[in-house]
C-alpha positions as CSV (number, residue, x, y, z in Angstrom):
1,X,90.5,122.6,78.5
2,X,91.5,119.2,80.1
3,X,88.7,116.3,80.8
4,X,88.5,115.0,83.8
5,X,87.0,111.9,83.9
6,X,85.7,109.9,87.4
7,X,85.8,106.1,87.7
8,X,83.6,104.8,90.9
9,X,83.2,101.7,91.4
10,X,81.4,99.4,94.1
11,X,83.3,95.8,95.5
12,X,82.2,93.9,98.8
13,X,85.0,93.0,100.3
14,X,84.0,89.5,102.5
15,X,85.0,89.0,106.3
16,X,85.5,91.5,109.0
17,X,88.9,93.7,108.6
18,X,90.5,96.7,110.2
19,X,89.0,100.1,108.0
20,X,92.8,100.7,106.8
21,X,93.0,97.3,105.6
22,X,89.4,98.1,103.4
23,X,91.1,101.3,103.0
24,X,94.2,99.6,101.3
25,X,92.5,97.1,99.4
26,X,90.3,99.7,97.5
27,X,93.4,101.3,96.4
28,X,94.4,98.3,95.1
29,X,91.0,97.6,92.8
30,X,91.3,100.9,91.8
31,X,94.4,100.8,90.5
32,X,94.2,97.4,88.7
33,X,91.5,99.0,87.4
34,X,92.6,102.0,86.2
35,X,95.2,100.4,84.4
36,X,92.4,98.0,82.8
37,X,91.4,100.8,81.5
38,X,94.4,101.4,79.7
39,X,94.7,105.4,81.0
40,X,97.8,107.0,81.6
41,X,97.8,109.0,83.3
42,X,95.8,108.9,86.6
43,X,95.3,110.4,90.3
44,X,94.7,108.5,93.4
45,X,92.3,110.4,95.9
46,X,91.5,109.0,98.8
47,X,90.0,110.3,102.5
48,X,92.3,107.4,104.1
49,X,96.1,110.2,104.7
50,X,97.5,106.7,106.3
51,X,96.8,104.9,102.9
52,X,98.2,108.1,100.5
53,X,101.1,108.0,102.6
54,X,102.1,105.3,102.3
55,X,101.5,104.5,98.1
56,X,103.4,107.5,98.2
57,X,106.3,106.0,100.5
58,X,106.1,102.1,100.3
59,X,109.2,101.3,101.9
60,X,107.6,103.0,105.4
61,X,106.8,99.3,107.6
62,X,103.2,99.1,108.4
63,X,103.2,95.6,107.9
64,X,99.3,94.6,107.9
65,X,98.2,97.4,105.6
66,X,101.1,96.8,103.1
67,X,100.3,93.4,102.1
68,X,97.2,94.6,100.3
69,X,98.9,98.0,99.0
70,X,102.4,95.9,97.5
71,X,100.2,95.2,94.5
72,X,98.6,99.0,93.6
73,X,102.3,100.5,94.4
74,X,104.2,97.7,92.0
75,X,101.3,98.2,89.4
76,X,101.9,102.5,89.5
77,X,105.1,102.0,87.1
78,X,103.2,101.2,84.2
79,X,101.1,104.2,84.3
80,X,103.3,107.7,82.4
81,X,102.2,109.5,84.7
82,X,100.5,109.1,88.8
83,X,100.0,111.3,91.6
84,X,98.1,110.5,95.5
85,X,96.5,112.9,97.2
């Protein structure tokens, strides 16, 4: 049988910004997390489609929600093994 195990984790993020941008900048702590964590293999769930969209397809231009997203997406190669949903 195969543990799952379930990091939360609580951040304020300071100033007023768009939800996708919040959104896109949790991904981001959760993913430099993750990989803090030294696991290897990890899934990204998120409520946010517009956000698991696009970690799953980087190269699509949404220019003010990429900027925060560039860093989670370059950090996924380090991980075996990743999946969004």
């Amino acid at each position: 049988m195969n543990a799952v195990n379930r990091v939360r984790f609580k951040r304020k993020i300071e100033g007023v910004f768009a939800p996708t941008i919040v959104e896109a900048q949790a991904a981001n702590v959760a993913v430099e997390l993750l990989l803090q964590l030294r696991l290897q293999k990890i899934t990204i769930e998120g409520d946010a489609q517009q956000i698991i969209n696009l970690i799953l397809n980087p190269e699509t231009d949404q220019s003010d929600i990429n900027i925060p997203l560039n860093d989670a997406v370059a950090l996924l190669q380090y991980f075996s093994s990743w999946k969004a949903s």
